[in-house]
N, C-alpha and C positions, 0 to 999 in steps of 0.2 A: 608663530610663537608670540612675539609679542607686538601684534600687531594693534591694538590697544597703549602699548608704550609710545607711542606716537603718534597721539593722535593731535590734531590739529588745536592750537590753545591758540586766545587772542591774550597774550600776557606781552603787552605793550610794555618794551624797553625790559624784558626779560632779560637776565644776566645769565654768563656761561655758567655759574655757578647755580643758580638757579633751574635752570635746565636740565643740568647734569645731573641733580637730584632728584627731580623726577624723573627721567628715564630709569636711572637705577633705583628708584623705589618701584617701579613698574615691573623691571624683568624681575626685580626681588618679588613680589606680590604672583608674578606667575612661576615662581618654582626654581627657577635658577638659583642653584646654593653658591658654586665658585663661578666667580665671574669679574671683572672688573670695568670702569665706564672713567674714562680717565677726558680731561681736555688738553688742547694740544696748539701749537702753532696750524696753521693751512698750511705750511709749506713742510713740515717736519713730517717722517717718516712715519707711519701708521700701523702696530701690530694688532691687528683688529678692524673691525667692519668700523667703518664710519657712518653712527647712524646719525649726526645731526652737523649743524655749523652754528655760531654764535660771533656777537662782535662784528656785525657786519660781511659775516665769511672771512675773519682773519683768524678766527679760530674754529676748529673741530671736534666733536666726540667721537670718542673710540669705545667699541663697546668687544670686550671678548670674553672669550668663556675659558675658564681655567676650571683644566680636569681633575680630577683628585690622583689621576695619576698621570700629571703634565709629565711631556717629555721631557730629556736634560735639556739646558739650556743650549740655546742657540738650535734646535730640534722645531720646526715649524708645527704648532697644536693642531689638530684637524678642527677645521671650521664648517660651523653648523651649517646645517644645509640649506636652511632658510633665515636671514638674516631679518632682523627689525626693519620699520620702514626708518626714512630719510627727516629730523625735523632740521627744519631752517629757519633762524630767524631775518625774517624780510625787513627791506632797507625802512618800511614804513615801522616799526618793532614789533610786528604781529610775526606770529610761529607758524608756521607751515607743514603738512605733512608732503612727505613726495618730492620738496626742495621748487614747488612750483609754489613761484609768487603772485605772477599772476590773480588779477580781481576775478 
């Protein structure tokens, strides 16, 4: 689905903020109406696919799909079958798709 939402960018000393906003302009542009892409600590709990890291890997995104008929709360949403790929931004500031930094 949106597997164009992450794709590899060389956006040197990109911000979490920065990032964030493109991936959800992406899953926006493929179709997804309810959805949310929030960022978050690395170590703080996750309700949603983590599709990226930022800050060095002290922070992460979270990207989830909210249904138009979410469950009540505290009801775990069913999660898409196939989630986004992985972006990361690498210790050099270049973004990664897949979480591999490697040259």
């Amino acid at each position: 689905m949106l597997g164009g939402a992450a794709q590899a960018q060389n956006n040197t000393g990109a911000s979490c903020e920065t990032l964030r906003a493109q991936i959800e302009s992406r899953i926006a542009a493929a179709g997804v109406a309810q959805f949310s892409v929030t960022t978050v600590d690395a170590n703080a709990p996750a309700n949603g696919k983590v599709v990226g890291s930022c800050e060095l890997g002290s922070k992460k995104i979270v990207y989830e799909v909210r249904d138009a008929k979410a469950p009540a709360q505290g009801t775990a949403a069913p999660r898409p079958a196939r989630g986004p790929a992985i972006v990361t931004e690498c210790r050099d500031g270049t973004v990664s798709m897949g979480g591999d930094c490697r040259p």
